[in-house]
C-alpha positions as protocol buffer text, in pm:
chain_id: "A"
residue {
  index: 1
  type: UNK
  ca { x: 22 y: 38 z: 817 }
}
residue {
  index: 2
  type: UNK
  ca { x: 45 y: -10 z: 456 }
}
residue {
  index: 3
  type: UNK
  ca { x: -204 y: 84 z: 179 }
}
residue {
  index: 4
  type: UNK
  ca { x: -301 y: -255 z: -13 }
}
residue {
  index: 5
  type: UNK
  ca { x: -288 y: -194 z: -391 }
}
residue {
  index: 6
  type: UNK
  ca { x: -487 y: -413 z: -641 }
}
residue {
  index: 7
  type: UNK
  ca { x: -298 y: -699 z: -794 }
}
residue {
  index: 8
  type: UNK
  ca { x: 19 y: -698 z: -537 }
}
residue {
  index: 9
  type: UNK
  ca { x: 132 y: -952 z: -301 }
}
residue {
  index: 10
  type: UNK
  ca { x: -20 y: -827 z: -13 }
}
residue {
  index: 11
  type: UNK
  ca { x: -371 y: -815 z: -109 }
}
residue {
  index: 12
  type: UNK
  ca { x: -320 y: -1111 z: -236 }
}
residue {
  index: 13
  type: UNK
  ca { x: -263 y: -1269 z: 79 }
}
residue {
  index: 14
  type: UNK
  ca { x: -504 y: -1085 z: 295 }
}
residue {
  index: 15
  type: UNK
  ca { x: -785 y: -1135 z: 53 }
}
residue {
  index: 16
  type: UNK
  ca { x: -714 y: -1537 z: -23 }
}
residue {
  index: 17
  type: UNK
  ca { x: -580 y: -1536 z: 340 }
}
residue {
  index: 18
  type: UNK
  ca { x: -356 y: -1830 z: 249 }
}
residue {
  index: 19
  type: UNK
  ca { x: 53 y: -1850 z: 237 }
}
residue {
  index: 20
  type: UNK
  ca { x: 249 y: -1697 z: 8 }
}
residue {
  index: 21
  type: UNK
  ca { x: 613 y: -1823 z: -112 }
}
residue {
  index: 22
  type: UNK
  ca { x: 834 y: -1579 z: -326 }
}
residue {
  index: 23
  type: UNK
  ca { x: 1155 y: -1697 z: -400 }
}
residue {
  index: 24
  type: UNK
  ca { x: 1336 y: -1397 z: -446 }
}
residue {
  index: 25
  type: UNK
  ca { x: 1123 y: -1071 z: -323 }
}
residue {
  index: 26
  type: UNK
  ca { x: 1385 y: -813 z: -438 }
}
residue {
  index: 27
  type: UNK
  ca { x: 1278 y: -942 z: -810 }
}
residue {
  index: 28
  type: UNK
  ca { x: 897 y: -973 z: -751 }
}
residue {
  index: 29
  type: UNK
  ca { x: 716 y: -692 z: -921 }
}
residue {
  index: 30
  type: UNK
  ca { x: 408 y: -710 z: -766 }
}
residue {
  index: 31
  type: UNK
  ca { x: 556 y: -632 z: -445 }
}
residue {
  index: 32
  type: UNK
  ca { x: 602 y: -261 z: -459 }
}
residue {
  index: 33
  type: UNK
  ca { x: 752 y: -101 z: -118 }
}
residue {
  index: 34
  type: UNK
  ca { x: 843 y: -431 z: -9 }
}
residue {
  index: 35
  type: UNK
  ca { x: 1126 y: -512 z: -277 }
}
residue {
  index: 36
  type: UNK
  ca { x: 1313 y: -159 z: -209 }
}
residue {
  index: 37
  type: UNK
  ca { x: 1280 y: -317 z: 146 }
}
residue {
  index: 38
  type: UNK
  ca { x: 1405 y: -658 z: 51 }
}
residue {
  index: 39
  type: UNK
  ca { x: 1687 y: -510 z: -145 }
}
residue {
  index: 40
  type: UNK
  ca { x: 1818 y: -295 z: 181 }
}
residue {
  index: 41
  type: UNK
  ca { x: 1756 y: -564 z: 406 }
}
residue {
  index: 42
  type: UNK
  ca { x: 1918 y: -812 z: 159 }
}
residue {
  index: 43
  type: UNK
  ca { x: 1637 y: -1041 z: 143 }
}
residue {
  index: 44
  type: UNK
  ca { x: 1583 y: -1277 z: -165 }
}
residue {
  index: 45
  type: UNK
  ca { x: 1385 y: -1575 z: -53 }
}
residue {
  index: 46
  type: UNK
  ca { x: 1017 y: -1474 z: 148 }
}
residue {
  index: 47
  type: UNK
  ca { x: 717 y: -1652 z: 268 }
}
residue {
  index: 48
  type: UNK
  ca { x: 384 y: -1441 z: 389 }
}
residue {
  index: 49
  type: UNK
  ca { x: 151 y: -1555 z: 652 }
}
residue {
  index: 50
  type: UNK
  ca { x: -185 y: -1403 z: 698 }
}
residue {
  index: 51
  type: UNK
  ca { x: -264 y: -1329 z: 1064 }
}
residue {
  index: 52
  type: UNK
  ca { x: -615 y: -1413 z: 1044 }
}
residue {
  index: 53
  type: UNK
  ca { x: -883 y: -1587 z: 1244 }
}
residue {
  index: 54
  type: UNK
  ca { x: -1253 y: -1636 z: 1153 }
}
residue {
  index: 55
  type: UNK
  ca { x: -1178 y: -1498 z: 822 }
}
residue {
  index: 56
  type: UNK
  ca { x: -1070 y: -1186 z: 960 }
}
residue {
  index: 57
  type: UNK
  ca { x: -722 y: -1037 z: 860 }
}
residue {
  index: 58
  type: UNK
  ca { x: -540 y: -886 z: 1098 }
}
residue {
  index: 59
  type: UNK
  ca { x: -211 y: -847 z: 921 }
}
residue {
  index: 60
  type: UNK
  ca { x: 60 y: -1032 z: 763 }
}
residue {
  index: 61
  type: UNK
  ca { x: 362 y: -1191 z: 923 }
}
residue {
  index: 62
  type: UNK
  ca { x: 685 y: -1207 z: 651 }
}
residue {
  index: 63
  type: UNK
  ca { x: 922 y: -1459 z: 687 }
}
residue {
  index: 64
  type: UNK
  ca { x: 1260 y: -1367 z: 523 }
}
residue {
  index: 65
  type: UNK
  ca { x: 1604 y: -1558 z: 381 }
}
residue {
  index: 66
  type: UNK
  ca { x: 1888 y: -1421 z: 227 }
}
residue {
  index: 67
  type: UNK
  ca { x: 1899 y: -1732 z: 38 }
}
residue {
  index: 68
  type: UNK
  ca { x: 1730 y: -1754 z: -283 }
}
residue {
  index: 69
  type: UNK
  ca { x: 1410 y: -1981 z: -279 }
}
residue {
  index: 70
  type: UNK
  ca { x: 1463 y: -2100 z: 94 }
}
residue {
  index: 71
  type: UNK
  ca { x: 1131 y: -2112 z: 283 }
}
residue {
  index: 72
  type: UNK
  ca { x: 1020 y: -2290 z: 630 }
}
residue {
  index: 73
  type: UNK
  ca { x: 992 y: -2636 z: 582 }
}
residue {
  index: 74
  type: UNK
  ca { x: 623 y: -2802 z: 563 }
}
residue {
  index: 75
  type: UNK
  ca { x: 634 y: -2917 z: 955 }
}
residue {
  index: 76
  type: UNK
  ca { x: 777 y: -2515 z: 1020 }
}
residue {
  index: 77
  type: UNK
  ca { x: 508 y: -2394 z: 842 }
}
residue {
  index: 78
  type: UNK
  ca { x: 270 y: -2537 z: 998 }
}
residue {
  index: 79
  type: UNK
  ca { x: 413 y: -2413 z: 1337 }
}
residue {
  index: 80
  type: UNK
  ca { x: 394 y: -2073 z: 1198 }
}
residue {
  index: 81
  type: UNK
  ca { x: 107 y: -2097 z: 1108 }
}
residue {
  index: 82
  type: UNK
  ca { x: -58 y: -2215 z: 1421 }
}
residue {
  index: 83
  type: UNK
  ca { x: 140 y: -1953 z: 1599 }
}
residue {
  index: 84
  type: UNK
  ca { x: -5 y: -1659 z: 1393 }
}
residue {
  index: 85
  type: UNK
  ca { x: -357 y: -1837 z: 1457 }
}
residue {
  index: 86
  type: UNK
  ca { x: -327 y: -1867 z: 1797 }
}
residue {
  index: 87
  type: UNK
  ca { x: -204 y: -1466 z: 1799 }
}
residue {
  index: 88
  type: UNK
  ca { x: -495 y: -1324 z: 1599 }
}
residue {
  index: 89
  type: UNK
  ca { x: -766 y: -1548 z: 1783 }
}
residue {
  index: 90
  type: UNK
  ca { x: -638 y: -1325 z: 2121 }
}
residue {
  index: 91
  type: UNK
  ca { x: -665 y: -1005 z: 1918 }
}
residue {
  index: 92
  type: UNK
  ca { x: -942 y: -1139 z: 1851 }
}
């Protein structure tokens, strides 16, 4: 679990429930324990997902590239995202 703060990514994309691209999330400052992570993991380019369903959140998926600025494509995306629908309607 992790504590949403106002005004970083996270709440972001739990309260707007929408994707989120970052092309490099060791240099985004709104994403506090998340760059430290980045940086150890190596991680520059990032997409979040909201895993949500009747606009409930039940988390956030993070998608993660070493590459600077390379996300899913459109058609992935999609996939992804009907994925991570399809997950939180069985939570659900």
């Amino acid at each position: 679990r992790y504590t949403l703060t106002p005004g970083d990514i996270l709440e972001q994309v739990v309260i707007q429930q929408i994707p989120l691209t970052l092309p490099n999330l060791q240099e985004e400052q709104r994403a506090n324990e998340w760059r430290k992570f980045a940086e150890k993991a190596n991680i520059q380019g990032a997409m979040m997902f909201p895993i949500s369903f009747k606009d409930r959140c039940y988390g956030v998926a993070i998608v993660g590239s070493k590459l600077w600025g390379n996300f899913p494509r459109p058609d992935e995306q999609s996939l992804i995202s009907i994925a991570l629908g399809e997950f939180a309607a069985t939570l659900e």
